[in-house]
C-alpha positions as CSV (number, residue, x, y, z in Angstrom):
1,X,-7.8,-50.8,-13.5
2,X,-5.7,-48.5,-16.2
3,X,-7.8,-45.0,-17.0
4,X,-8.0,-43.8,-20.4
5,X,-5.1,-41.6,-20.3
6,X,-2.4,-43.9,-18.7
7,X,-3.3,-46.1,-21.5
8,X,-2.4,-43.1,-23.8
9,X,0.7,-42.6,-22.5
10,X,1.7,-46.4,-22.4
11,X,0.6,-46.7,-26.2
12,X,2.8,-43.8,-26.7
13,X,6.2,-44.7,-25.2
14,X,5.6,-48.4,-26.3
15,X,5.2,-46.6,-30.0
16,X,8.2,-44.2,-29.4
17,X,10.6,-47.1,-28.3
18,X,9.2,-49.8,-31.1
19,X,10.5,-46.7,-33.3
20,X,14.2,-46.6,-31.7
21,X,14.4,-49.9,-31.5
22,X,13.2,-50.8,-35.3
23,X,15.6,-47.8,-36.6
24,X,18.5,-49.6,-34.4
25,X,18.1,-52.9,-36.0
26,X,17.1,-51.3,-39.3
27,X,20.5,-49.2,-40.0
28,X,22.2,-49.3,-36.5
29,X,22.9,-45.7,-35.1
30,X,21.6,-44.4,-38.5
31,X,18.9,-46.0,-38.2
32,X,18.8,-45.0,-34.2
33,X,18.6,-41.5,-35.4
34,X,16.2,-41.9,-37.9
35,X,13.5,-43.5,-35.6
36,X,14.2,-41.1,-33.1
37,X,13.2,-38.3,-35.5
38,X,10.1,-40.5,-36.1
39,X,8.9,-40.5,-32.6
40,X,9.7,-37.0,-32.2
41,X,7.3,-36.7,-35.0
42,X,4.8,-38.7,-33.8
43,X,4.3,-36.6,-30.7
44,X,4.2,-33.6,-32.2
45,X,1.0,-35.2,-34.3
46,X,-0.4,-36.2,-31.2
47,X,0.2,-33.1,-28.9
48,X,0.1,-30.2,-31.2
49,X,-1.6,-31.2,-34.6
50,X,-4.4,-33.6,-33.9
51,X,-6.5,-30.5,-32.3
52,X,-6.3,-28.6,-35.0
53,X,-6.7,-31.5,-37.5
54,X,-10.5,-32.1,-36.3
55,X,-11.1,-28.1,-36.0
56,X,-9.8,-28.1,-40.1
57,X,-11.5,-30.6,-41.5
58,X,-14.6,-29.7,-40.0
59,X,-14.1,-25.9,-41.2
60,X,-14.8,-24.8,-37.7
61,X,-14.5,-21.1,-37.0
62,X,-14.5,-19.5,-32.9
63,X,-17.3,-17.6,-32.0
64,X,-15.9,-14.4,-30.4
65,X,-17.9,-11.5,-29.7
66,X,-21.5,-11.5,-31.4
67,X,-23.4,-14.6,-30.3
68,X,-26.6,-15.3,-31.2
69,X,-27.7,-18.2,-29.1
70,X,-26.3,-17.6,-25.7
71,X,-24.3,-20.1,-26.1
72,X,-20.9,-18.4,-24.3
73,X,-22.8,-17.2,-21.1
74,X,-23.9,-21.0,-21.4
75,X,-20.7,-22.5,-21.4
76,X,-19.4,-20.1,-19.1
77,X,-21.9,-21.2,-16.4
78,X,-21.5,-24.9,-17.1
79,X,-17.5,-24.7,-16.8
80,X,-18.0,-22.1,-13.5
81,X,-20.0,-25.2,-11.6
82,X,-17.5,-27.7,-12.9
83,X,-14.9,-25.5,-11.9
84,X,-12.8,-25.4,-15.2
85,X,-12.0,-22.5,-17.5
86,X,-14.1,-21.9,-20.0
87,X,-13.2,-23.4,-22.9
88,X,-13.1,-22.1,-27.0
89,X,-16.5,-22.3,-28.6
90,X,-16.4,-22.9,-32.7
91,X,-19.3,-23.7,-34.9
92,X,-19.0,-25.7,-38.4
93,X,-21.2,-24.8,-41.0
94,X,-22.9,-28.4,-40.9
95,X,-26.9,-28.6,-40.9
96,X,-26.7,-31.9,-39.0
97,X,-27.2,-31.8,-35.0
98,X,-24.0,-32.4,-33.1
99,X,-21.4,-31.0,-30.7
100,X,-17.6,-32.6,-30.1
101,X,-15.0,-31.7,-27.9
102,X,-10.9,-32.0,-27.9
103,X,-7.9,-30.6,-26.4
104,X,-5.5,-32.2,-24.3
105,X,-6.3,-30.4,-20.9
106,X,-9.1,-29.1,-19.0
107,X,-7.5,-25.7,-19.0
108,X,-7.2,-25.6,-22.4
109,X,-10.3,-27.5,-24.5
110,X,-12.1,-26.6,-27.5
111,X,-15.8,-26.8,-27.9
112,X,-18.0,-26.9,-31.6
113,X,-21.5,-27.2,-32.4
114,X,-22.7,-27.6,-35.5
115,X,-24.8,-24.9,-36.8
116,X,-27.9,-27.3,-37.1
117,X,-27.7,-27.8,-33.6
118,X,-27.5,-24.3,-32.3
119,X,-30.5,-23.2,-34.8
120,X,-32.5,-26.5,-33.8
121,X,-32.3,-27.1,-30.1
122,X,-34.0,-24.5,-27.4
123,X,-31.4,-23.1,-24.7
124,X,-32.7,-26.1,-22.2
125,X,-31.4,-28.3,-24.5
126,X,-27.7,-26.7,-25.4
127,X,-27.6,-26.4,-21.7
128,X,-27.7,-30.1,-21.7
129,X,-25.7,-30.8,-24.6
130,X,-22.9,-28.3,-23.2
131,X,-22.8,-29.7,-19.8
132,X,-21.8,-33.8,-21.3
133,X,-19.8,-31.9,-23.7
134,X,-17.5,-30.0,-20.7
135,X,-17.8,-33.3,-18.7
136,X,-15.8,-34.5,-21.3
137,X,-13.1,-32.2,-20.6
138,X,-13.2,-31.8,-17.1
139,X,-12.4,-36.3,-17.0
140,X,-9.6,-35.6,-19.6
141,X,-11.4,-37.6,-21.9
142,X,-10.7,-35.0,-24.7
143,X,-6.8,-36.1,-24.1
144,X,-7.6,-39.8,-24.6
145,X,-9.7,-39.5,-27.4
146,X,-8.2,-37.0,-29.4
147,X,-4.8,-39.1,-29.1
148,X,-6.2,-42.4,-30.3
149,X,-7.8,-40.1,-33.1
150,X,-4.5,-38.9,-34.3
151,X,-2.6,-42.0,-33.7
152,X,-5.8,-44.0,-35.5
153,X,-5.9,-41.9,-38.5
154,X,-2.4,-42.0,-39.0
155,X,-2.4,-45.9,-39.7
156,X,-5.4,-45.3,-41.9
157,X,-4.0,-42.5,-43.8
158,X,-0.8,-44.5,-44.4
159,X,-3.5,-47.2,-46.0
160,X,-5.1,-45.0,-47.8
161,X,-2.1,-43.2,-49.3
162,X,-0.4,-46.7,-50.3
163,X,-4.1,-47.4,-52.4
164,X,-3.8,-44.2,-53.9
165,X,-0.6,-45.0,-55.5
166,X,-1.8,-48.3,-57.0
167,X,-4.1,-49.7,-59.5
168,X,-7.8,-50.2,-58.5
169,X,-7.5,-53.8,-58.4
170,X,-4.7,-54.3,-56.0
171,X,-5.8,-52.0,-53.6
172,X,-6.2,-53.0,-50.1
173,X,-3.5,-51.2,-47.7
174,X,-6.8,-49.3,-46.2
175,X,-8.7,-52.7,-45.4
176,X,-5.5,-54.1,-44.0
177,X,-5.0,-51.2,-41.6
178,X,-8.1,-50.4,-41.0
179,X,-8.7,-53.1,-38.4
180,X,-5.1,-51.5,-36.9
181,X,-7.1,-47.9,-36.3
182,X,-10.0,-49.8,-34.7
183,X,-7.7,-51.6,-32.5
184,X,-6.1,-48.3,-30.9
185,X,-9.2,-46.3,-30.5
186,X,-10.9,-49.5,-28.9
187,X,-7.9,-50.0,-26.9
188,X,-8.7,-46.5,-25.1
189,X,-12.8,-45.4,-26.3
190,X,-15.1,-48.0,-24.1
191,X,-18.6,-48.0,-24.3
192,X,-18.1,-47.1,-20.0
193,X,-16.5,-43.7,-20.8
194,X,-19.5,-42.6,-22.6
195,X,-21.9,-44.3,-19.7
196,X,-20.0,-42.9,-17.0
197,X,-19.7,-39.1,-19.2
198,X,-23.5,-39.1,-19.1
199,X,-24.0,-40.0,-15.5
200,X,-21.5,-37.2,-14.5
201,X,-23.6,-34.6,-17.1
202,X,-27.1,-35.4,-15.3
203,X,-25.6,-34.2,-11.8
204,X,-25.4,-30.7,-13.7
205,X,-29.2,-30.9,-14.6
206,X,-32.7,-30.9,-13.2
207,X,-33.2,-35.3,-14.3
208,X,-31.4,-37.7,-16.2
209,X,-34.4,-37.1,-18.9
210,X,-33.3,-33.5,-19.7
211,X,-30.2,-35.5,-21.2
212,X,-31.6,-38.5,-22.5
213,X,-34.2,-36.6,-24.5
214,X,-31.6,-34.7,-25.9
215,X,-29.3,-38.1,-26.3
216,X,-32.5,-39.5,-28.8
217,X,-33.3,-36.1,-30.6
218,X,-29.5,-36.4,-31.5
219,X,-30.1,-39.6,-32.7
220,X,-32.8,-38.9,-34.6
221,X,-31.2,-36.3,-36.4
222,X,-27.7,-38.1,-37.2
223,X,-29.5,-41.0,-38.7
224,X,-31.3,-38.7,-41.3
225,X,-28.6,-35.5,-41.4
226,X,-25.5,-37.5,-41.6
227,X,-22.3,-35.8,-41.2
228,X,-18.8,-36.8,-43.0
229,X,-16.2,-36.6,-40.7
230,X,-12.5,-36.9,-41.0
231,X,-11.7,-40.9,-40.3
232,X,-11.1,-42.3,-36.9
233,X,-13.3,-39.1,-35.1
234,X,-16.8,-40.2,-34.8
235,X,-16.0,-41.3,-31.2
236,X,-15.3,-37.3,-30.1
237,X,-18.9,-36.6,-31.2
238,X,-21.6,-36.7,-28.8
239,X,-23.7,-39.2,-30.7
240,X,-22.6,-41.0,-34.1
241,X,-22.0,-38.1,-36.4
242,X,-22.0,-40.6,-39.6
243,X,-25.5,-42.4,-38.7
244,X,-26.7,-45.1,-41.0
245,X,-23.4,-44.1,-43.8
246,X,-20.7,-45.7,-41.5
247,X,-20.8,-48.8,-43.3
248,X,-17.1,-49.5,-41.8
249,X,-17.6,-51.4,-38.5
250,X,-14.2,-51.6,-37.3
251,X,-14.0,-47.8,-36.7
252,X,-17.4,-47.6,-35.0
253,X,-17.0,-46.3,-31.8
254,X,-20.5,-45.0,-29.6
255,X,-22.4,-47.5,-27.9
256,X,-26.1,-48.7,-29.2
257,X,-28.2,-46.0,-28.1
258,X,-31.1,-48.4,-26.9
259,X,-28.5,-49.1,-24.5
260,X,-27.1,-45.7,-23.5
261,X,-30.7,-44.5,-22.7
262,X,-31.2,-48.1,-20.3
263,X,-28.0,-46.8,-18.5
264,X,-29.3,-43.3,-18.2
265,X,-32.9,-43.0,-17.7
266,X,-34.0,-47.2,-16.7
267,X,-35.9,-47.3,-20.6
268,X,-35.8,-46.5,-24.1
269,X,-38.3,-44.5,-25.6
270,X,-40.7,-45.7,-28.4
């Protein structure tokens, strides 16, 4: 079976040569050049700006020095058993519970919390949150999602920006693409990453419940702290970010939690 990342890199040389070839057909060695601009483009979105994208729109800022949670000598535990470098800590200003990774290596990732969750859960519970978040990293998932992200929002963005420039009643670029955006992040996030991400985690901790508990806090707290999100990223959070206010179900990405905590733990707790 293709992993998560070779599907990545087919999506992008399949993307790269649709672009030469349409250019060539388009306007002929003109048109050759043009597309090939295009591509080059396109993987400079996906390599070297989707990162910083999320960490933008999220008004992230890296946590250097002072630290008030523990969280660094956390993280620096965590990544010393996976055997990974430690990777960038930020923290958004959100009071919603949640943590997301990116980065397109596990020598080079960047970890955020959300200030809700660093004030609300004790150190057990970071400790769990920090090791699914590095597990992430350390399967490359970061590369995977955060591609599909990039690539996603692109084709949204493009729908949205045709809208803008019409009248109210003729708009419907977004809806058209939208399903597009669904398509490549489904094409790459399956409900077995995040099964097989949380089974990984639990071999860092005491029981699978440590992680599950944490799993339905997280939940919990999405459902009534929602958090707006740029479009096409729910899927790099560790649960739903947008709860009950993601009304768009193409983009919908995290499986059911009823059935995440049957993987995990063998039940759902009432």
């Amino acid at each position: 079976m293709i992993n998560n990342n070779t599907k990545v890199w087919l999506f992008i040389l399949i993307s790269s040569l649709a672009l030469l070839i349409a250019g060539y057909q388009v306007g002929e060695r003109l048109g050759l050049s043009i597309g090939f601009l295009l591509a080059l483009l396109l993987n400079f979105f996906v390599f070297f700006y989707g990162e910083n994208r999320v960490l933008g729109k999220l008004n992230a800022k890296r946590v250097k020095g002072q630290d008030a949670w523990g969280v660094i000598d956390i993280v620096e535990r965590v990544s010393q058993e996976l055997r990974i470098p430690a990777p960038a800590i930020y923290i958004t200003p959100h009071s919603s519970a949640n943590a997301f990774c990116v980065g397109h290596s596990w020598k080079r990732g960047s970890l955020g919390f959300t200030a809700g969750l660093l004030k609300t859960f004790s150190e057990r519970e970071l400790t769990a949150v920090v090791a699914h978040q590095l597990c992430h990293i350390r399967r490359l998932d970061t590369f995977a999602f955060g591609a599909s992200s990039t690539l996603a929002n692109s084709v949204v963005g493009i729908g949205q920006f045709l809208d803008s420039i019409l009248p109210k009643k003729v708009q419907f670029f977004a809806a058209l693409l939208s399903p597009i955006g669904w398509v490549i992040i489904k094409s790459v996030v399956n409900e077995k990453s995040f099964y097989e991400n949380d089974l990984m985690a639990t071999e860092l901790l005491a029981s699978r419940n440590e992680l599950g508990e944490v799993l339905w806090r997280m939940e919990g707290l999405a459902q009534t702290q929602p958090l707006s999100v740029p479009p096409c990223t729910s899927h790099l959070f560790m649960v739903n970010p947008e709860g009950f206010r993601q009304k768009n179900l193409f983009l919908r990405s995290h499986p059911a939690i009823e059935v995440r905590l049957q993987k995990l733990m063998g039940y759902y707790p009432i």
